[in-house]
N, C-alpha and C positions, 0 to 999 in steps of 0.2 A: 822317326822321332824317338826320344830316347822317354823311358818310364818319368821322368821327370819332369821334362816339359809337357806331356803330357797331363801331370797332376796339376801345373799349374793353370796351362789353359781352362783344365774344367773346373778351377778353382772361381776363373776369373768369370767363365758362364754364368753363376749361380749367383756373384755378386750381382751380377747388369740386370739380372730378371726380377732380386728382390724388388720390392716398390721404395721410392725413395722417399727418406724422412728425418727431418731434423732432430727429430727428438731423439735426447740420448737412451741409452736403456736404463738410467736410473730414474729418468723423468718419469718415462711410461708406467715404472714399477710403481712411483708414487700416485701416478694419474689414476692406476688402476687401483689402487686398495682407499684411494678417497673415494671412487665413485662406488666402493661394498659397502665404507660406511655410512655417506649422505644418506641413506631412506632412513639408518636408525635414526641418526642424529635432528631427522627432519622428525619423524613421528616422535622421540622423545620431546622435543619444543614445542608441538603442535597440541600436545596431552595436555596441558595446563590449562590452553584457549577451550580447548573442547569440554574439558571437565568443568569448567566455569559456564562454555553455554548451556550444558547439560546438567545444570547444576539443579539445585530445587528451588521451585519457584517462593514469590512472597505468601504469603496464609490470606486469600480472600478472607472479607469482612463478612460477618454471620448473617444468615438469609434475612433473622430477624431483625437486625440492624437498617439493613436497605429497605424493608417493610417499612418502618417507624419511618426512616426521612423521606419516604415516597407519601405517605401519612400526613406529616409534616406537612411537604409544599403541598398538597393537596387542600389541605386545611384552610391553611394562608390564602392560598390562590381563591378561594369560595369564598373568606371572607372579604378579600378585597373587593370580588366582583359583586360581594350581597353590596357592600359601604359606597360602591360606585351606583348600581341601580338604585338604592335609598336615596342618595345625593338627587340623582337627575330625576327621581319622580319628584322628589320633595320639591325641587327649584321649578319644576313645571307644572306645578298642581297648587305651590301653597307661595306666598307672597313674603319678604322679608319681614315685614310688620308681623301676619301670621305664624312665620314659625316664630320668631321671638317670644309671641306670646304664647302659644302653645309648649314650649320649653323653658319657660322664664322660670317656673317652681321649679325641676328637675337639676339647673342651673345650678340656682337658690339654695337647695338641701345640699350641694355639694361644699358648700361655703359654712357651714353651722358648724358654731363653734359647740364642742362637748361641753354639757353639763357637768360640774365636779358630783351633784346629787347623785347621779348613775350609779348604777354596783360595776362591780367591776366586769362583769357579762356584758351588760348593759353597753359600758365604753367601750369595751373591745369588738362590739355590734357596731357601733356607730362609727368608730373608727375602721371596722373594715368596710362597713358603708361606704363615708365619703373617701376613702382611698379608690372605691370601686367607680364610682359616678365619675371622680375630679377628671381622670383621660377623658372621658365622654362628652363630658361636660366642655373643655378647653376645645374638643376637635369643634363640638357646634357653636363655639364663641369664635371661632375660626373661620366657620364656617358663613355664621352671617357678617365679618368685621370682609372678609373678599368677598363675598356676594355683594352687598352694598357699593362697596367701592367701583367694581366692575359695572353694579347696573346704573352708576353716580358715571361713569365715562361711557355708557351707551346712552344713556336718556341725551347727551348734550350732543348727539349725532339724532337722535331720533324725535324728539319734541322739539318745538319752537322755541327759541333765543331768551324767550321771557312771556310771562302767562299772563304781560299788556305789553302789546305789540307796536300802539301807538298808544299817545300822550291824551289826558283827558283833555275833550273837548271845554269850549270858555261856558260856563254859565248862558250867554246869550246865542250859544248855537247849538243847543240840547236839541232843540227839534227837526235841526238837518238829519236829512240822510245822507248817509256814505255808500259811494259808489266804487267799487275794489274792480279794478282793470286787472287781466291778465295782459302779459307784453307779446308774448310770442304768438304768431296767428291770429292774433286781434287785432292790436295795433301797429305790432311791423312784423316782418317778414324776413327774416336771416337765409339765405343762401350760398351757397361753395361753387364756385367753378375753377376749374384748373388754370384756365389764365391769368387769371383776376381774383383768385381767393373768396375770402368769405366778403359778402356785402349785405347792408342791412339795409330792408326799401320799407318808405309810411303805405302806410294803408289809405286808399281814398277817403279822404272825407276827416281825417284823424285830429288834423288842427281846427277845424271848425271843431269837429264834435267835444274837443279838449275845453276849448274855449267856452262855449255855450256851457258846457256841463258847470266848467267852475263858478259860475254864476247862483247856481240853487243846490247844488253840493259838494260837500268835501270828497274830493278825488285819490284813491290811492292805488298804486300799482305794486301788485301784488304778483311776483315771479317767481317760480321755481328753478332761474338761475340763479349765478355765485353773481355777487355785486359787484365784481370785475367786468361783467356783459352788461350787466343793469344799469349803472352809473354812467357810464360814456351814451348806453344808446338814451337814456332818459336827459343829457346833457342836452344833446341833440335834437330831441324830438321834441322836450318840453320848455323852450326858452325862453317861454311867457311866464312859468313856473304855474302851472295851472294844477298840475299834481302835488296835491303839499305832502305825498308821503312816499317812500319807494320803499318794499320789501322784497327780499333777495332771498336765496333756497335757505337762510340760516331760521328764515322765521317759516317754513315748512315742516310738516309733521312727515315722518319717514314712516310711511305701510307698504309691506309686502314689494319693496325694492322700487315703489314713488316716492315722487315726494308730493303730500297732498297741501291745499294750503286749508289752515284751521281759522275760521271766521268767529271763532269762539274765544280767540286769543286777540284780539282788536281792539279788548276794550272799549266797545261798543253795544249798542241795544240791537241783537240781535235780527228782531221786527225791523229796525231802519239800515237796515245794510242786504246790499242788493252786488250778488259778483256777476260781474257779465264778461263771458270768454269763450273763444271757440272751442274749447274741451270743457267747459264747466262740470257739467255731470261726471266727467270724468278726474276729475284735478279738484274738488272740491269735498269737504266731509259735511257740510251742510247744504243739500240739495234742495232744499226747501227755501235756499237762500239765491241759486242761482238762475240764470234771465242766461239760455243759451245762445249765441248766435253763428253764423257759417264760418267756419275756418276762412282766413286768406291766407291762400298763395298765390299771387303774384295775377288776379282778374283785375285787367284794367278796370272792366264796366263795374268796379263790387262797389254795393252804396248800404251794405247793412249798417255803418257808425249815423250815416247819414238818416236812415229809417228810424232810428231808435229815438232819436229826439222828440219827436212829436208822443211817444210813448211816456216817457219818461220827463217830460214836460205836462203830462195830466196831471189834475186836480187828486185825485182818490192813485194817486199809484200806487199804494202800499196794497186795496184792495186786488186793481188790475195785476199789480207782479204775481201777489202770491197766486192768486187764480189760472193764471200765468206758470206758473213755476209749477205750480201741483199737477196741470193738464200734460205739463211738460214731463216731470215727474212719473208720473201713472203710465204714459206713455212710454217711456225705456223701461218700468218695471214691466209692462206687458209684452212687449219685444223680447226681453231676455226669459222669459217663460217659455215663447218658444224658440228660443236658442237660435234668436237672430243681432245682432249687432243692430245696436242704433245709432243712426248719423242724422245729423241737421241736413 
């Protein structure tokens, strides 16, 4: 082989073994002198962002500043919770009528008009006076014009409908007595069953004893339900009309989550009113006035409406009740002394 094709052949080796690449050699020269300068060109842009997070912060507010408005709420917060415990003893301790009058003057001096006589000390006294009282003064005209109001829409959930309950009697029946029935467990009997819902059953003896009673006194029934229940079962039960009066839970007095009925709202002489019910003692605020007898539920053989007659058909019963009522009386206060429950 001649020197020649030999230079070529091994010209042609050295080609086949480079690696193969598109890129031309002016590409690479640029690829390469971009990638010397990208770090400067990056940390040059990046200097701005860093010099700004690393910047100096804003100037905290002076130790003694944050003192004073921790001061501050502290202050306020005290005085609110003295103005809230003043508030809730005063309303639990002292009656609208009372505080009125115990701050009526207080009030009063906030309202004084300044004398021209005064020196001029004198008015600039009196002037910072009533500048000083007038807030005080407006928060307790405040304070009783909603107290009032509030306990004007509790009293008409908690007292009786009107402080006469019933209508006065005629001149010619001053001397009856009135006999005040509870409905429930005295005279009828309310019941639920799942089949059949609620039903309402008379009590033995109930129409006799209604009838007879109407004869020698005025009858009223006196319930601690809504007059939605009252009205339909008194339709039913009394359509001889032997009950001339029906009271419903509006004319109950509301204690400690009862409702009790007040015999003192009747418009009546006391002395001649007599409540007979199977919870008397219990459903009543005049115990002195009630003539207890056995609950009914649903005893065919029960004949207490029927017993009672012959009682309250005597001569002297005002004597026999209270005598009656007081034994009665004496009797549950000494039971609950020793902390036993009393039942008829």
């Amino acid at each position: 082989m001649s020197r020649i094709a030999r230079s070529r052949f091994a010209l042609t080796l050295r080609s086949s073994a480079a690696p193969f690449s598109t890129i031309s050699p002016a590409a690479a020269a640029a690829a390469s002198l971009a990638s010397k300068e990208a770090p400067a060109g990056a940390d040059a842009s990046s200097a701005p962002k860093e010099a700004a997070a690393a910047g100096d912060p804003s100037p905290a507010p002076p130790s003694g500043t944050r003192s004073s408005f921790r001061l501050l709420k502290a202050g306020i917060f005290t005085a609110v919770t003295a103005a809230l415990g003043a508030t809730g003893y005063v309303t639990y301790a002292y009656s609208v009528d009372e505080v009125d009058q115990m701050t009526r003057e207080f009030r009063k001096n906030s309202k004084l008009p300044i004398s021209e006589d005064l020196s001029c000390f004198e008015k600039f006294k009196a002037m910072a006076y009533s500048e000083t009282v007038k807030v005080p003064a407006a928060a307790i005209d405040l304070y009783l014009d909603v107290r009032s109001q509030i306990e004007d829409q509790i009293q008409g959930f908690v007292e009786p409908s009107s402080e006469k309950l019933l209508p006065d009697l005629p001149p010619q029946e001053q001397h009856v007595f009135t006999i005040v029935l509870d409905l429930n467990e005295t005279l009828v009997y309310s019941d639920w069953k799942r089949e059949r819902g609620w039903r309402t059953f008379k009590r033995p003896g109930v129409d006799a004893f209604l009838e007879h009673l109407a004869k020698f006194y005025e009858v009223v029934v006196y319930s601690d339900q809504l007059s939605m229940y009252v009205d339909p079962v008194m339709e039913r039960l009394d359509a001889k009309g032997c009950v001339r009066h029906r009271l419903s839970r509006v004319a109950t007095k509301y204690v400690n989550g009862k409702h009790y009925r007040d015999l003192s709202k009747l418009n009546r002489d006391p002395a001649r009113v007599i409540y007979i019910s199977g919870h008397a003692l219990d459903s009543c605020l005049q115990p002195e006035n009630c003539l207890p007898i056995k609950p009914w539920k649903l005893e065919a053989e029960d004949t207490q409406l029927i017993d009672l007659i012959p009682l309250l058909e005597c001569r002297d019963i005002a004597a026999e009740f209270l005598e009656r009522s007081r034994r009665v009386y004496e009797q549950k206060e000494q039971k609950q002394q020793h902390g036993r429950i009393w039942r008829r």
